[in-house]
ZADRENDO-438255 format. One record per atom (N, C-alpha, C, O, CB): residue in one letter; x, y, z. Coordinates in pm, whole numbers, padded with zeros to 5 digits, always signed. Glycine has a CB too. Example, Ala and Ser with C-alpha at 12.3 -4.5 7.8 and 13.67 -1.06 7.14 Angstrom:
% ZADRENDO-438255
A+01319-00569+00780;A+01230-00450+00780;A+01320-00330+00780;A+01424-00332+00846;A+01131-00447+00905;S+01285-00225+00708;S+01367-00106+00714;S+01290+00003+00787;S+01341+00114+00804;S+01408-00060+00572;
***
This chain:
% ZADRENDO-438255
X+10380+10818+00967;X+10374+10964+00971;X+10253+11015+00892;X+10194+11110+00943;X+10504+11024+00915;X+10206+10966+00775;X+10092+10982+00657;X+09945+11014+00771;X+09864+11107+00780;X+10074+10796+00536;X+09969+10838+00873;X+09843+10842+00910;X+09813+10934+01002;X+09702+10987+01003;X+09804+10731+00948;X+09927+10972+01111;X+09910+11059+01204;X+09869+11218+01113;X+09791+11291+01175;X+10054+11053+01301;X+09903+11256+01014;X+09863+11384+00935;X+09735+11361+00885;X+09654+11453+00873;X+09957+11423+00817;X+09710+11242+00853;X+09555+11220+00806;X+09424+11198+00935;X+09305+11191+00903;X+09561+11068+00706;X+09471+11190+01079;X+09429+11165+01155;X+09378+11368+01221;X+09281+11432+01260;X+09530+11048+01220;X+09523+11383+01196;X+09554+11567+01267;X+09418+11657+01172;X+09339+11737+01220;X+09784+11663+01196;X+09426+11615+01041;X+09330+11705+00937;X+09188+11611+00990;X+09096+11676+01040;X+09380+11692+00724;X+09178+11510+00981;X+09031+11438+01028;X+08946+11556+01171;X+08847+11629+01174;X+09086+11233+01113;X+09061+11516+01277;X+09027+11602+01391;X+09010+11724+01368;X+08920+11782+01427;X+09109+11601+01485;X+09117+11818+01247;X+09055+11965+01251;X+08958+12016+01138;X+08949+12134+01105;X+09169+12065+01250;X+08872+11886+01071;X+08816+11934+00976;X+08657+11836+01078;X+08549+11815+01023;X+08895+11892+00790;X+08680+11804+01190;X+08574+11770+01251;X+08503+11844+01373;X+08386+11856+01409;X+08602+11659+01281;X+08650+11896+01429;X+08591+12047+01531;X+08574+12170+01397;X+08456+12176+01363;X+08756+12123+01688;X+08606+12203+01369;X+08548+12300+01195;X+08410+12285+01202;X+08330+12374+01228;X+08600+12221+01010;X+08375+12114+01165;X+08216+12130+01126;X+08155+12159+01221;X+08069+12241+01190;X+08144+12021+01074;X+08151+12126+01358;X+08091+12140+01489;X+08129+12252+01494;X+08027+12315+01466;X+08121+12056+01603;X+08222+12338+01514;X+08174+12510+01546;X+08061+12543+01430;X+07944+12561+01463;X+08330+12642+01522;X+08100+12550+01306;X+08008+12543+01175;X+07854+12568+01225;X+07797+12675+01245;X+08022+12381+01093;X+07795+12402+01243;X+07685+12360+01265;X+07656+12513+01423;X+07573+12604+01429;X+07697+12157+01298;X+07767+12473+01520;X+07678+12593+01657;X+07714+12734+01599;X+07652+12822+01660;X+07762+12587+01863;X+07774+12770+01525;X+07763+12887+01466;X+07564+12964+01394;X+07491+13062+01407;X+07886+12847+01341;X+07569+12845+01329;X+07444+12791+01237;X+07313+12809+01368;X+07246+12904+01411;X+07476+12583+01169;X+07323+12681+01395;X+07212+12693+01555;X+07210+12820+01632;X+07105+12861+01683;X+07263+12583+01686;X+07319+12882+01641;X+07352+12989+01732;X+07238+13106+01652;X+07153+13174+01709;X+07544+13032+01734;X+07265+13103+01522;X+07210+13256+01436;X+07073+13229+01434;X+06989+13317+01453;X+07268+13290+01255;X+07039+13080+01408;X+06890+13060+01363;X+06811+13094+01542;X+06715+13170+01552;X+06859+12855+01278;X+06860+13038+01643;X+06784+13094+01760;X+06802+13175+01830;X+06757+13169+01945;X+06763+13039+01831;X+06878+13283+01784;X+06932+13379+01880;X+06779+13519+01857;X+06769+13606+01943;X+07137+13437+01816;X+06714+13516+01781;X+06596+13580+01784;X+06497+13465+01901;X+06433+13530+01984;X+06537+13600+01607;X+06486+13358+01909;X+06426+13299+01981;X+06473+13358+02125;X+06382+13392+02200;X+06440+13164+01949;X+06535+13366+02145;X+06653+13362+02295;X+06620+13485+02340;X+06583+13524+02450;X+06846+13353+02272;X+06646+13554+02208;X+06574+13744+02253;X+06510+13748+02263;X+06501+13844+02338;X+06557+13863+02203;X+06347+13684+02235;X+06230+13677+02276;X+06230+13650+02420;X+06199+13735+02504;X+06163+13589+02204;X+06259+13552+02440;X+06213+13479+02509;X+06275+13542+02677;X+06226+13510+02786;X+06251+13332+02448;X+06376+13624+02658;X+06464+13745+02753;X+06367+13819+02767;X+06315+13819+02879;X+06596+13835+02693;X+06307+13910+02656;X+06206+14013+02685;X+06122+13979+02715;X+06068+14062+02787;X+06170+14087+02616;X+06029+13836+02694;X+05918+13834+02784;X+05904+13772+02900;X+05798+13751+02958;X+05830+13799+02733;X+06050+13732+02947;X+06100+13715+03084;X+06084+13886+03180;X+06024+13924+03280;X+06285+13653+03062;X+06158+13936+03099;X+06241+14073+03162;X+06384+14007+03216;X+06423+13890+03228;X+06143+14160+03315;X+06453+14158+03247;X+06546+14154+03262;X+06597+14240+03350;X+06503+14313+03385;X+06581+14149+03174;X+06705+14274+03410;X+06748+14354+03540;X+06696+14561+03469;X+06762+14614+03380;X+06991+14309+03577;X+06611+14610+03515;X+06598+14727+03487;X+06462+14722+03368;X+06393+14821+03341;X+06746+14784+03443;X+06445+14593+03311;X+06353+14628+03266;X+06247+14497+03242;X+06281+14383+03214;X+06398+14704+03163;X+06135+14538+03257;X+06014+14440+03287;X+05978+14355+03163;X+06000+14373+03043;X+05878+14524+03331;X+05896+14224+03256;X+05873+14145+03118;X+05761+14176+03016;X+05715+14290+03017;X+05849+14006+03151;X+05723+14106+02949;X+05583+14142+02866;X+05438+14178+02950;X+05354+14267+02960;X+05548+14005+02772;X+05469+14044+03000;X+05304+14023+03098;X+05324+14169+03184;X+05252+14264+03153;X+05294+13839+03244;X+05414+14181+03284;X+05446+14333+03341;X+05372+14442+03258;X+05257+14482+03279;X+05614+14370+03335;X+05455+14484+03160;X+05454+14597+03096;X+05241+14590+03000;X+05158+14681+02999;X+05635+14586+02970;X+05228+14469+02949;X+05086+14472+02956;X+05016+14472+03059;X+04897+14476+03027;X+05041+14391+02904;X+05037+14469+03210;X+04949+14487+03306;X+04932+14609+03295;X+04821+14662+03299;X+04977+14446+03427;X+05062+14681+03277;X+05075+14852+03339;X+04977+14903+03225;X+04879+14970+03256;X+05267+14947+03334;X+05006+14870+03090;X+04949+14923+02974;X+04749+14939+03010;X+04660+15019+02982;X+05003+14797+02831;X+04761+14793+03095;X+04622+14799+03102;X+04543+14908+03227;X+04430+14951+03244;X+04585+14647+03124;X+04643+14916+03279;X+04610+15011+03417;X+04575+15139+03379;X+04491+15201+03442;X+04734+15032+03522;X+04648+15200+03251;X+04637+15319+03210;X+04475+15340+03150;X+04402+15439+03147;X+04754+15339+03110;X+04458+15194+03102;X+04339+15250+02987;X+04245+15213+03115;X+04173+15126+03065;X+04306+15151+02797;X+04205+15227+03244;X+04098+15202+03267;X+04084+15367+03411;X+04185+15393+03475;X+04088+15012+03307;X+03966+15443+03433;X+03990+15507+03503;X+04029+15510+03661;X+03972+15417+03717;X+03923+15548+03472;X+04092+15570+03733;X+04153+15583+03881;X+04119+15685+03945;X+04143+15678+04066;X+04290+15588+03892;X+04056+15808+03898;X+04008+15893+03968;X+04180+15989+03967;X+04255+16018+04060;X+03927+15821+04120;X+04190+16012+03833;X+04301+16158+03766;X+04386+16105+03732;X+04396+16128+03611;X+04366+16280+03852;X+04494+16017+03777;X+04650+15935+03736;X+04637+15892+03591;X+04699+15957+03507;X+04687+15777+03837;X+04574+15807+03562;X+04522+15707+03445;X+04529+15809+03323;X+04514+15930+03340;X+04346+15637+03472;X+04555+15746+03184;X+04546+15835+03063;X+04383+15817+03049;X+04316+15899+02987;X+04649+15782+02917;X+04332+15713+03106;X+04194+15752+03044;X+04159+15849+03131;X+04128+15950+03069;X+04079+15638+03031;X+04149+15863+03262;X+04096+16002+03319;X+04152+16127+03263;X+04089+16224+03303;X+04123+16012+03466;X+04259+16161+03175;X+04331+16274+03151;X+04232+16329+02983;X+04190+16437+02941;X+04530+16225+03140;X+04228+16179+02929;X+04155+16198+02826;X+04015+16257+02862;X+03983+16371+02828;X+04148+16078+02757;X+03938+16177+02930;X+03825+16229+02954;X+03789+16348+02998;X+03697+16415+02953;X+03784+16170+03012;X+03888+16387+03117;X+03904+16527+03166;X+03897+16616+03037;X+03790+16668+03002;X+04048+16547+03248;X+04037+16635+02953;X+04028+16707+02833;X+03909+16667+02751;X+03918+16736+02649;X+04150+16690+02758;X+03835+16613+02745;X+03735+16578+02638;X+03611+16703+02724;X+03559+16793+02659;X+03685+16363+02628;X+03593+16688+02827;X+03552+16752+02873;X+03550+16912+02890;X+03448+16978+02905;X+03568+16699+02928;X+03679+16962+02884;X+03733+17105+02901;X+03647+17109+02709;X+03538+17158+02679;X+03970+17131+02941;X+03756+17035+02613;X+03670+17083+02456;X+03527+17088+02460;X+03472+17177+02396;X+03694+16975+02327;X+03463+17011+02521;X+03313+17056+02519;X+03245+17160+02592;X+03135+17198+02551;X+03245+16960+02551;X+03296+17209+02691;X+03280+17367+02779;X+03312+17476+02677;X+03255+17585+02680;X+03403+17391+02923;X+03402+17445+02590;X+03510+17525+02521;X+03446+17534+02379;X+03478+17624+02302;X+03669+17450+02524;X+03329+17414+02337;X+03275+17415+02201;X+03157+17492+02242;X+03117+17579+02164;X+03248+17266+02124;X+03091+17472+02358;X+02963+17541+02410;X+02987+17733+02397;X+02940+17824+02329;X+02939+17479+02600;X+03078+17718+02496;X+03090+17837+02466;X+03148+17930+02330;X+03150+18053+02321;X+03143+17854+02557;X+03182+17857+02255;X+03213+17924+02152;X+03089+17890+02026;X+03118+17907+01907;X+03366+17881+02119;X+02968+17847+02063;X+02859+17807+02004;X+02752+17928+02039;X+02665+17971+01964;X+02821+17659+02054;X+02780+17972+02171;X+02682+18060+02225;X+02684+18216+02174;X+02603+18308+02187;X+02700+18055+02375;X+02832+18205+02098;X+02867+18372+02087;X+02827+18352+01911;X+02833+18448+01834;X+03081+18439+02141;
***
């Protein structure tokens, strides 16, 4: 009877350490895992490489859509807008 109780605690002090240890593994890569989701993407939302293509689309001009054409546009209106308020 001794050994079968010393056998019962062996087995539950050996699944113990093994959850333990994937508990452990689980915390240390679960920032890995999230990385590695977002620069996959995911349903509704895009991966890294995606979202830096788009980023790059913005900064270059398209003829009005683009933030750089919006910038430039306005850069433009302030300098009509500095002229004329230079002339008076």
């Amino acid at each position: 009877m001794e050994m079968i109780l010393d056998n019962i605690v062996l087995i539950g002090a050996t699944f113990g350490s093994i959850l333990l240890i994937g508990r452990y593994f689980y915390k240390l890569f679960k920032t890995w895992f999230k990385f590695i989701e977002d620069w996959n993407g995911s349903d509704g939302k895009p991966g890294i490489p995606a979202r830096l293509d788009f980023i790059e689309s913005e900064l270059k001009p398209n003829h009005g859509s683009s933030v750089k054409d919006k910038v430039n546009k306005l850069e433009g209106q302030i300098d009509l807008i500095l002229e004329h308020l230079l002339k008076k």
